[in-house]
ROFI-204283 format. One record per residue (C-alpha): chain; x, y, z. Coordinates in pm, 1 decimal, padded with zeros to 6 digits. Each point is the difference from the previous one (the first is absolute). Layout:
// ROFI-204283
<node "A" <X Y Z>> ...
//
This chain:
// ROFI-204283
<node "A" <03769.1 00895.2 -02964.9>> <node "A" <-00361.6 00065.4 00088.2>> <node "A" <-00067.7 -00075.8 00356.2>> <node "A" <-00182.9 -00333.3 00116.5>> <node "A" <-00367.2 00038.8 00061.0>> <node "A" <-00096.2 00015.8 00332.6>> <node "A" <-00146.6 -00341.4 00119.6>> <node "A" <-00233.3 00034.6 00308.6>> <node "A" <00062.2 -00187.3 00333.4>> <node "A" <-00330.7 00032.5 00115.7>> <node "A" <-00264.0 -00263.5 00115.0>> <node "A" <-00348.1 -00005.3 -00126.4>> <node "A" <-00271.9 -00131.2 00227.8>> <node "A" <-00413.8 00044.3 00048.1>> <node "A" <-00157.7 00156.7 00231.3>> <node "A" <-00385.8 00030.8 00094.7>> <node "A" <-00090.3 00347.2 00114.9>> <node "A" <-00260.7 00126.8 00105.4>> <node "A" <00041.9 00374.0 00143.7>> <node "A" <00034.7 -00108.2 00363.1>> <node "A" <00249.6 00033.0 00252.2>> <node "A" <00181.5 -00383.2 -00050.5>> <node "A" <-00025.8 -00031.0 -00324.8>> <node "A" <00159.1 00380.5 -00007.2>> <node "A" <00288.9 -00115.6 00220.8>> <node "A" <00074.9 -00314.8 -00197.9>> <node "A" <00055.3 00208.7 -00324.9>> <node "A" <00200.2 00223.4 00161.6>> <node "A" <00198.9 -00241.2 00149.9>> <node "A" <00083.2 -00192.7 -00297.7>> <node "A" <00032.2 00254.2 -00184.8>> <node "A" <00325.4 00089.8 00260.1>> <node "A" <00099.1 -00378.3 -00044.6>> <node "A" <00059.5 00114.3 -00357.2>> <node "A" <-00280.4 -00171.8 -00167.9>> <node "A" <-00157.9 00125.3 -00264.8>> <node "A" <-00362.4 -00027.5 00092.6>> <node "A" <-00328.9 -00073.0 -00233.9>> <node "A" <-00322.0 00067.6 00167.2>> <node "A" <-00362.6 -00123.1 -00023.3>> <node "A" <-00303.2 00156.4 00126.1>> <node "A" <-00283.1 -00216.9 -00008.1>> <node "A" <-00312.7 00140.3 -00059.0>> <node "A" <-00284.6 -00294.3 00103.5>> <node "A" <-00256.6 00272.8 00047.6>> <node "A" <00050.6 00134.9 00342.6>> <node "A" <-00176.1 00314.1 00172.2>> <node "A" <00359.5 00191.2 00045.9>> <node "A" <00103.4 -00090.5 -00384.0>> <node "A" <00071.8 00412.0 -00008.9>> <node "A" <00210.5 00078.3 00288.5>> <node "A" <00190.7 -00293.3 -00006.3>> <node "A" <00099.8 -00004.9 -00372.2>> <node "A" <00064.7 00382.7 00056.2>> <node "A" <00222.2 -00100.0 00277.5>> <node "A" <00202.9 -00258.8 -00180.8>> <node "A" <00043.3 00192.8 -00307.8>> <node "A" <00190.0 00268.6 00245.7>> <node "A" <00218.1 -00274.5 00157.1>> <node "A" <00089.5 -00164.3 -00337.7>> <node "A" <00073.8 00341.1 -00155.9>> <node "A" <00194.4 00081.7 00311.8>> <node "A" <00210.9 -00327.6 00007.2>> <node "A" <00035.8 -00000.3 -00431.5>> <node "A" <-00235.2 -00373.1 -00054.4>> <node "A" <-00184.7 -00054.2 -00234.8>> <node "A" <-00294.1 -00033.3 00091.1>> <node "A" <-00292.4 -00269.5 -00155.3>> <node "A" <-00387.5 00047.6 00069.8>> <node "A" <-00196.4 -00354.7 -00023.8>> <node "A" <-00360.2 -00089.8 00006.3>> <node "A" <-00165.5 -00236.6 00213.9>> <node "A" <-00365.6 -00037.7 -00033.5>> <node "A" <-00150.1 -00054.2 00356.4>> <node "A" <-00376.8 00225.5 -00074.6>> <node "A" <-00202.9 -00364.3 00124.8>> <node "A" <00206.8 00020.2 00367.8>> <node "A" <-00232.0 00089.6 00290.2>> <node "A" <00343.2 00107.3 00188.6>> <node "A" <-00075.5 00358.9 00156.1>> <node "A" <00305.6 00123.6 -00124.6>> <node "A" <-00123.5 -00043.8 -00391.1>> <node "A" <-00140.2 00327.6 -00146.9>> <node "A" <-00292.6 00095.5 00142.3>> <node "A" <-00029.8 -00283.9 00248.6>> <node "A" <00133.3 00193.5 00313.4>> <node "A" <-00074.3 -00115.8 00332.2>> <node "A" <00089.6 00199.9 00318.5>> <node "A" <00263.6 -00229.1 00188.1>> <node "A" <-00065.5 00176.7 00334.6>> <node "A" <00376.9 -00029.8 00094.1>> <node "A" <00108.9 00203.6 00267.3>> <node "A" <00423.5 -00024.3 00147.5>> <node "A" <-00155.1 -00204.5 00285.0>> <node "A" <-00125.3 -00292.4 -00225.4>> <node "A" <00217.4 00049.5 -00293.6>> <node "A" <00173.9 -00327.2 00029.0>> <node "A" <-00321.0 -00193.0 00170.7>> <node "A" <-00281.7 00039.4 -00280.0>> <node "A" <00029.4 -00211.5 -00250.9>> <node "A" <-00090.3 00185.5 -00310.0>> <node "A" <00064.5 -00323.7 -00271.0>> <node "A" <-00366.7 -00047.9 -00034.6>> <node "A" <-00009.3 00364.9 -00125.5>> <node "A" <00248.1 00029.9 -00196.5>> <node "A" <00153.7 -00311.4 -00112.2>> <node "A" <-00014.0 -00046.8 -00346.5>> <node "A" <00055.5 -00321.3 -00153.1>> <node "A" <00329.2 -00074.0 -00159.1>> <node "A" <00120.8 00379.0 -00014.5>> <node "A" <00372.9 -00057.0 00100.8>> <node "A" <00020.8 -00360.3 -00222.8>> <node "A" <-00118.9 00198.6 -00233.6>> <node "A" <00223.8 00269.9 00018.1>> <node "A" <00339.3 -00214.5 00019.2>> <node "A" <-00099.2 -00162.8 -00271.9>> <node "A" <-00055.9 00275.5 -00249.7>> <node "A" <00323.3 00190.1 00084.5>> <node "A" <00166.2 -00340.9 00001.2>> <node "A" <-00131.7 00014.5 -00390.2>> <node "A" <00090.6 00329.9 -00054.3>> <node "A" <00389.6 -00100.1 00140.8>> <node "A" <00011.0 -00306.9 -00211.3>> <node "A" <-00110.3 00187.4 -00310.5>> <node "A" <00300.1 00190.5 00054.1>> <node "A" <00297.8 -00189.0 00105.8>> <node "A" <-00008.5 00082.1 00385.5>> <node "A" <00033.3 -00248.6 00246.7>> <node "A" <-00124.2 00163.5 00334.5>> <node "A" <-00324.0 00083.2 00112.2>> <node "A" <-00021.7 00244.9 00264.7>> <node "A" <-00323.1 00042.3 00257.9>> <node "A" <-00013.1 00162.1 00356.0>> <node "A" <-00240.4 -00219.0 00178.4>> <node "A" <00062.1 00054.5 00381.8>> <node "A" <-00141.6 -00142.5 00343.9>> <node "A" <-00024.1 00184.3 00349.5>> <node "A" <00164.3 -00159.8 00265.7>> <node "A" <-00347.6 -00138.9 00168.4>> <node "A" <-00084.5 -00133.3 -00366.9>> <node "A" <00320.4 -00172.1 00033.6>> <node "A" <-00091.0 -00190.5 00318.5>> <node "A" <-00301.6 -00122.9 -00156.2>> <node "A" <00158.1 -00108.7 -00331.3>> <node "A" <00253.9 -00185.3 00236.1>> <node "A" <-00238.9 -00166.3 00194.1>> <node "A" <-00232.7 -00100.4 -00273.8>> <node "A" <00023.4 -00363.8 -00121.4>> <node "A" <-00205.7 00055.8 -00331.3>> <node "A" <00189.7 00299.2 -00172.1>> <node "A" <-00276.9 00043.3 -00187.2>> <node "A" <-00234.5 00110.7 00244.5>> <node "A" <00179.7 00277.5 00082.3>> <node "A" <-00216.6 00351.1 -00048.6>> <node "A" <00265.7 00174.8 -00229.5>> <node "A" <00127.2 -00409.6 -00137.5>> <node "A" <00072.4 00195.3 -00330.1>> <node "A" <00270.0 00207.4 00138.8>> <node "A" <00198.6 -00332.3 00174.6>> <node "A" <00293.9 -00115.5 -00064.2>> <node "A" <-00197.9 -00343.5 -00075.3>> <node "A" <-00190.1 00141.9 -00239.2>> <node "A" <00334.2 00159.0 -00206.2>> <node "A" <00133.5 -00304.8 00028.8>> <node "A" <-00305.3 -00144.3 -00184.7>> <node "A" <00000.0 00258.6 -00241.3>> <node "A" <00360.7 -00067.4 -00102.0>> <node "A" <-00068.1 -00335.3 -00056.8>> <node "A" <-00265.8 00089.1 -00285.9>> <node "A" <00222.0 00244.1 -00120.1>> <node "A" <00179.1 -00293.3 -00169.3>> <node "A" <-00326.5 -00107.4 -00195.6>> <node "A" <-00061.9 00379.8 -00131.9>> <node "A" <00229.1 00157.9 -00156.8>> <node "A" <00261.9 -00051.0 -00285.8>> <node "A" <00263.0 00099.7 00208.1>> <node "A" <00095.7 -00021.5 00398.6>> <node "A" <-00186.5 00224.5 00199.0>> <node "A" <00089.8 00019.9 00359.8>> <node "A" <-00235.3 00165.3 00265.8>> <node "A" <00138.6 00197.8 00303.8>> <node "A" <-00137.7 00142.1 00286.2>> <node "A" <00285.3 00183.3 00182.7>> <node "A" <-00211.8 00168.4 00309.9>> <node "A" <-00140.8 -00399.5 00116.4>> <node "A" <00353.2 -00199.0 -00063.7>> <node "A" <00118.7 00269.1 00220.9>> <node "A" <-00323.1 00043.3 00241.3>> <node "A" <-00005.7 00318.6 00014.6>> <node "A" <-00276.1 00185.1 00108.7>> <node "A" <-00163.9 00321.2 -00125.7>> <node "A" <00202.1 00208.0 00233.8>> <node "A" <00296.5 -00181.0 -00063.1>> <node "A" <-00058.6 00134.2 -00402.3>> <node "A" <-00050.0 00324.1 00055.8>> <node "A" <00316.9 -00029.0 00221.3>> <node "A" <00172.6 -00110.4 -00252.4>> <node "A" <-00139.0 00272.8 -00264.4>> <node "A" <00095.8 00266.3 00216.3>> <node "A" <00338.6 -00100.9 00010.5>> <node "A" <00024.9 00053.2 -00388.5>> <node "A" <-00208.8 00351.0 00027.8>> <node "A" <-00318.8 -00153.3 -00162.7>> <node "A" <-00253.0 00240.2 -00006.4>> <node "A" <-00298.6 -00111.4 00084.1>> <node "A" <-00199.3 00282.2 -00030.8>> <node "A" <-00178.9 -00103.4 -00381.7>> <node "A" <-00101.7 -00361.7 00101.0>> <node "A" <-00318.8 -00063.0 00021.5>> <node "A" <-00129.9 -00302.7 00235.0>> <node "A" <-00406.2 -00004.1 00060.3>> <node "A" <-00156.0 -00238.5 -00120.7>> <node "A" <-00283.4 00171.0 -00164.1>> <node "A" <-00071.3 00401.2 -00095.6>> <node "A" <-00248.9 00216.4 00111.7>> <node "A" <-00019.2 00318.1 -00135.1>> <node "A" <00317.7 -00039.3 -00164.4>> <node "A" <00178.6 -00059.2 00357.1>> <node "A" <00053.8 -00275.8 00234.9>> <node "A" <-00274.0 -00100.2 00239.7>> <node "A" <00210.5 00001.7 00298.5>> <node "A" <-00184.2 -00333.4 00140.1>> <node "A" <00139.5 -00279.3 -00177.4>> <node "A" <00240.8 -00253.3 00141.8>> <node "A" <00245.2 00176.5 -00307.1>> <node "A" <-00026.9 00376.1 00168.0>> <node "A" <00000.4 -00113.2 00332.0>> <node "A" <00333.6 -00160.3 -00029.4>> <node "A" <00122.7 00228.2 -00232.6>> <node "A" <-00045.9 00295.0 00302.8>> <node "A" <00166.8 -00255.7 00211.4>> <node "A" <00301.2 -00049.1 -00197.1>> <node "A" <00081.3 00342.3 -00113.3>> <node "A" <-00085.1 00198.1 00316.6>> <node "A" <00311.3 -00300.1 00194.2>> <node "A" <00317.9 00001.8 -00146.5>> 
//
């Protein structure tokens, strides 16, 4: 009698990467919760489109997902972080959490956006969950808290309001239910917090890539991105 095949126990979800440290941790981790993880790396134009695709093709290898490229056209944004737009942020560690870069780089509807085209690719195949790795500091937090408009909020796009909001179009999109989660803000966890708990599961962070732009083919070392980045790495 010829042996049954074998039928796998694993669970599929989605997960947006994008070559930096969070999103790195969150495939790892769910990868070690025994998912089997597809990935999508959005391309909407951005200044770092090489590093950062670089970087998640290592991590998806590394971790065995499958990884899916998609193509968001964003060449009319003024945001500095759009090819060829690059402004100087001027952040330094002593201001890193006081400037409010938004006006520089904000661009309109990126994250929506992004949900809702891995939310398409998940529905197209059968897979319920839609992972992302949004995350707030713990000052962000305080203002979020304090805020009575959600909305106004500098990174609003990141909140647990705005998933919330996003879920609830899910249900007009897609042929199937799609279900948005964002792990790092249910939880509150800050950026050191992550890398915390990447360490503990021997993440190598070493191949991420977090500037926001690239000059030179390197990071500029004086974005709010690399600023943090030093912070987070050099701490735990």
């Amino acid at each position: 009698m010829e042996n049954a095949p074998t039928v796998s126990t694993k669970k599929n979800c989605v997960l947006l990467v994008s070559g930096g440290i969070d999103s790195t941790t969150m495939l790892a981790q769910l990868t070690k919760q025994g998912y089997n993880v597809v990935s999508v790396f959005i391309d909407y134009g951005q200044e770092n489109i090489n590093p950062t695709l670089t970087s998640a093709m290592h991590y998806t290898k590394l971790y065995n997902s499958d990884l899916k490229l998609v193509k968001l056209n964003y060449e009319w944004s003024k945001a500095s972080i759009i090819k060829d737009n690059y402004i100087d942020e001027n952040i330094t560690e002593e201001n890193v959490y006081s400037v409010d870069v938004k006006a520089l780089s904000w661009v309109p509807a990126r994250n929506a956006n992004m949900l809702l085209m891995a939310g398409g690719i998940a529905s197209e195949m059968n897979i319920k969950e839609v992972y992302c790795s949004f995350q707030f500091d713990k000052s962000e937090w305080k203002t979020y808290d304090e805020l009575r408009l959600k909305c106004k909020f500098p990174a609003a796009d990141l909140s647990p309001r705005f998933l919330l909001y996003m879920n609830k179009l899910a249900n007009f999109c897609y042929k199937t239910k799609v279900v948005f989660k964002a792990p790092y803000i249910k939880e509150r966890l800050d950026c050191k917090e992550i890398v915390q708990k990447g360490k503990e599961i021997n993440v190598d962070y070493s191949k991420t890539y977090s500037c926001r732009y690239c000059i030179n083919g390197k990071p500029c070392g004086k974005c709010e991105q690399c600023v943090i980045r030093k912070q987070r790495l050099s701490n735990v």
